[in-house]
C-alpha positions as YAML, in Angstrom:
chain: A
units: angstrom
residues:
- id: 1
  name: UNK
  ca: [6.88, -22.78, -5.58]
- id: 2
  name: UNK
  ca: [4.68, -19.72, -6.49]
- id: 3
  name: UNK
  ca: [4.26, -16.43, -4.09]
- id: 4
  name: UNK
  ca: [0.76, -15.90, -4.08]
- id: 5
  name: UNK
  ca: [-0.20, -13.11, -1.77]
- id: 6
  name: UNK
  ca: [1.67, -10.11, 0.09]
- id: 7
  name: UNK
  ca: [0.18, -9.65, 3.65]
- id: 8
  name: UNK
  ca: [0.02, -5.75, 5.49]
- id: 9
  name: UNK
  ca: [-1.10, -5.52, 8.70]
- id: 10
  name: UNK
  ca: [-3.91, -2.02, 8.72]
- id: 11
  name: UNK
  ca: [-5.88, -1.22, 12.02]
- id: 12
  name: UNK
  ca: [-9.03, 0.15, 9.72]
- id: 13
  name: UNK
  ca: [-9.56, -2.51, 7.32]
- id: 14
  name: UNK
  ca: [-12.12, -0.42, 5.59]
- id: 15
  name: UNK
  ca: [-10.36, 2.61, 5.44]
- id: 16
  name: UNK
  ca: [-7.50, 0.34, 3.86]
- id: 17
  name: UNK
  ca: [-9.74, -0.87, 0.96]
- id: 18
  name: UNK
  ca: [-10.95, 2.58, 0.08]
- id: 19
  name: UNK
  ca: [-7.98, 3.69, 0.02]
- id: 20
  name: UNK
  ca: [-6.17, 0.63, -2.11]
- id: 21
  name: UNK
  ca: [-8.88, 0.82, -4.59]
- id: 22
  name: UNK
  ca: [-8.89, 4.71, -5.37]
- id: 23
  name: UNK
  ca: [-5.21, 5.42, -5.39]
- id: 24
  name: UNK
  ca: [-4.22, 1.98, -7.29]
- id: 25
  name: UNK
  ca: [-7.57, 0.21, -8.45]
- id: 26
  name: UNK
  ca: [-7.32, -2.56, -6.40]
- id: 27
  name: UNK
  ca: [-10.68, -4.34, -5.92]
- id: 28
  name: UNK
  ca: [-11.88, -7.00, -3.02]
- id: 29
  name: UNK
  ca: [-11.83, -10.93, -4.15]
- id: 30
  name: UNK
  ca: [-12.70, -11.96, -0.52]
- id: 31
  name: UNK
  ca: [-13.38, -10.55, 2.71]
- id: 32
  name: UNK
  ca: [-14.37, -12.50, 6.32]
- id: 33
  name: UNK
  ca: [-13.97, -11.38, 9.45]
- id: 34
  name: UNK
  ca: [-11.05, -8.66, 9.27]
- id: 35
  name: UNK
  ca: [-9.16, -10.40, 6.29]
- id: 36
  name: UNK
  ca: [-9.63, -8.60, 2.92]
- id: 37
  name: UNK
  ca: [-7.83, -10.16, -0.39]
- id: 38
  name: UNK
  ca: [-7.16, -7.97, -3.06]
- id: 39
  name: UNK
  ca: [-6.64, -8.00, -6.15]
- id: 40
  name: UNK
  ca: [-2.63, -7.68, -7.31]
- id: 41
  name: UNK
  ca: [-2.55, -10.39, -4.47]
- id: 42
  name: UNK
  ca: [-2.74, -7.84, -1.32]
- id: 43
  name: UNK
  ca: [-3.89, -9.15, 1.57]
- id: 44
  name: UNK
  ca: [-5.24, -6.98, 4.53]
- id: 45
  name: UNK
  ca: [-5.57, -8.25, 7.52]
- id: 46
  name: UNK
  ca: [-7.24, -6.39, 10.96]
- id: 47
  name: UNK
  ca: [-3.96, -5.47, 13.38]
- id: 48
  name: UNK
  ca: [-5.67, -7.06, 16.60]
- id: 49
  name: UNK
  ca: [-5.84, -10.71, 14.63]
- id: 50
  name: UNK
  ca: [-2.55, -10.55, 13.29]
- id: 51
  name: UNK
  ca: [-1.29, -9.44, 16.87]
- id: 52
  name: UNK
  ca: [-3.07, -12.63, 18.37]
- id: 53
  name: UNK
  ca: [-1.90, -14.73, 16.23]
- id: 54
  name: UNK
  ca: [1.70, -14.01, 16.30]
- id: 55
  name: UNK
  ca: [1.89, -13.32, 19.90]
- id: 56
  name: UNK
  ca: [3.54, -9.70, 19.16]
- id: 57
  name: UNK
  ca: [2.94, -6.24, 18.69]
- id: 58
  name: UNK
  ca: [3.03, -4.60, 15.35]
- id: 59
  name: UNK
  ca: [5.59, -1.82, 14.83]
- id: 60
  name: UNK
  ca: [3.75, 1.05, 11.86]
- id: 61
  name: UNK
  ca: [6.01, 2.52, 10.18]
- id: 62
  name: UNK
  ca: [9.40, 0.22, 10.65]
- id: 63
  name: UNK
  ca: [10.34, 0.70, 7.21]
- id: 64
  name: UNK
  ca: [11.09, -2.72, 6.90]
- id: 65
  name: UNK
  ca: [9.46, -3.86, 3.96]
- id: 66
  name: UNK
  ca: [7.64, -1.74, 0.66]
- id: 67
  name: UNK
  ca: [5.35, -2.58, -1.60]
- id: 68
  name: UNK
  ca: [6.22, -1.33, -5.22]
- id: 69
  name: UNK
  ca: [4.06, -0.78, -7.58]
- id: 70
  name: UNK
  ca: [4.27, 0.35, -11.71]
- id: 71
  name: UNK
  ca: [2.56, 2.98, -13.34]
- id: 72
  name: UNK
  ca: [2.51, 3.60, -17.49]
- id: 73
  name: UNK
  ca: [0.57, 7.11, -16.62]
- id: 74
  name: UNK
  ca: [2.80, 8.55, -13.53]
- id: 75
  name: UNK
  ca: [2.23, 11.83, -13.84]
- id: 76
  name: UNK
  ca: [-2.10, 11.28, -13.55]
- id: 77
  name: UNK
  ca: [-0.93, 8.75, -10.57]
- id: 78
  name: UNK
  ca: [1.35, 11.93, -8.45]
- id: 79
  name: UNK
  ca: [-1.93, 14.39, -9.36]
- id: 80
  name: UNK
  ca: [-4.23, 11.72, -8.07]
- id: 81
  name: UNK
  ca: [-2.03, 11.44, -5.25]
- id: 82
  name: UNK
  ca: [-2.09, 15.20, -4.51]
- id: 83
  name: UNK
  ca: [-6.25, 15.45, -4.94]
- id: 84
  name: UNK
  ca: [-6.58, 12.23, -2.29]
- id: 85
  name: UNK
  ca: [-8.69, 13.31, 0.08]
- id: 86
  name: UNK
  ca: [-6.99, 12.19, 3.30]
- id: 87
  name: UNK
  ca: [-3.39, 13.97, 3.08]
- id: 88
  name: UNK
  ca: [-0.69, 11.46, 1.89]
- id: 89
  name: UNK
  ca: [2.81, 11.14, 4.11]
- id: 90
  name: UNK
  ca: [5.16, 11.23, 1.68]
- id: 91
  name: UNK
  ca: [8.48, 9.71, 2.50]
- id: 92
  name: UNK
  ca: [10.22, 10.84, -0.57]
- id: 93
  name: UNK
  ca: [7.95, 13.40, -3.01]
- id: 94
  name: UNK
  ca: [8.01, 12.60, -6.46]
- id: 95
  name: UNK
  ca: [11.58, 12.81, -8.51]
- id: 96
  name: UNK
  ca: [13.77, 11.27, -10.73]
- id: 97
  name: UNK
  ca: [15.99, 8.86, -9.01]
- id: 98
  name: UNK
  ca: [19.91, 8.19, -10.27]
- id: 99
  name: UNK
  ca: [18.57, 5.83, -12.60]
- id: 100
  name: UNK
  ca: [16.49, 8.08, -14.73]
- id: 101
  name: UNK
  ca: [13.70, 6.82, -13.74]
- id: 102
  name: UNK
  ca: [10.53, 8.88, -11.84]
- id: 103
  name: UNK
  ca: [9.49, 7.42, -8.51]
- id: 104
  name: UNK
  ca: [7.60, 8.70, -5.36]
- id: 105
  name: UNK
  ca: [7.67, 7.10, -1.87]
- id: 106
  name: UNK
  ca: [4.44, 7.44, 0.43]
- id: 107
  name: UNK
  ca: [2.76, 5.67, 3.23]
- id: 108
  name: UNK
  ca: [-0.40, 3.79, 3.54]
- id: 109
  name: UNK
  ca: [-3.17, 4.86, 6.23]
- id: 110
  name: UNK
  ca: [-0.83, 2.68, 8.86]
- id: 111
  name: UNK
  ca: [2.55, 3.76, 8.09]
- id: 112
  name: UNK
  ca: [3.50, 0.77, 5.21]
- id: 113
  name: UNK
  ca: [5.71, 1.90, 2.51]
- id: 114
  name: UNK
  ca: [4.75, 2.59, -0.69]
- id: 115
  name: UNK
  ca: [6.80, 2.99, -3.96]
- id: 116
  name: UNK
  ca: [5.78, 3.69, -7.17]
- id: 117
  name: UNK
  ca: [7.39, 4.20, -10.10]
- id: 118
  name: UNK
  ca: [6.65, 4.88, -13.56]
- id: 119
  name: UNK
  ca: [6.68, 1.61, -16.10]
- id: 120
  name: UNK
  ca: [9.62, 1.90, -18.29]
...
């Protein structure tokens, strides 16, 4: 068996793409009808679909699951995240964590955790 995508649930699919392919270079394979693959294997999907087909309202921000990404240059990545134009929600700003090892928590446009560390 082979994981082949990672679905978020964003209420601005455009807004998502924009911001997915400035801050991390992720670029659209497919798009129809409020569901956007990505490259990396992201998958965005419009909030009102994914509510009607699950039968259940989405909960931003619950914290329940991150995507993590790598980055060789971090430093370039936490100034790119300071110039973005929209202001980023940071969780946790950018540190060192007990493993030596420099990370930053922040949200997406619709409250989904983001970490990203730099590539050791």
């Amino acid at each position: 068996m082979k994981l082949k995508n990672v679905l978020i649930v964003v209420s601005n699919v455009e807004k998502s793409i924009v911001f997915y392919r400035d801050l991390f270079g992720l670029q659209v394979v497919f798009k129809s009808d409020g569901n956007v693959i990505m490259t990396e294997g992201l998958v965005l999907q419009d909030r009102q679909i994914w509510e009607q087909t699950i039968q259940k309202d989405v909960v931003p921000g619950n914290h329940a699951t991150e995507l993590y990404f790598e980055e060789v240059d971090w430093e370039r990545f936490v100034d790119k995240l300071e110039a973005y134009g929209d202001a980023i929600r940071y969780l946790n700003e950018p540190a060192v964590n007990s493993f030596g090892r420099k990370i930053v928590r922040f949200y997406d446009p619709d409250g989904n955790l983001i970490e990203v560390g730099e590539t050791v």
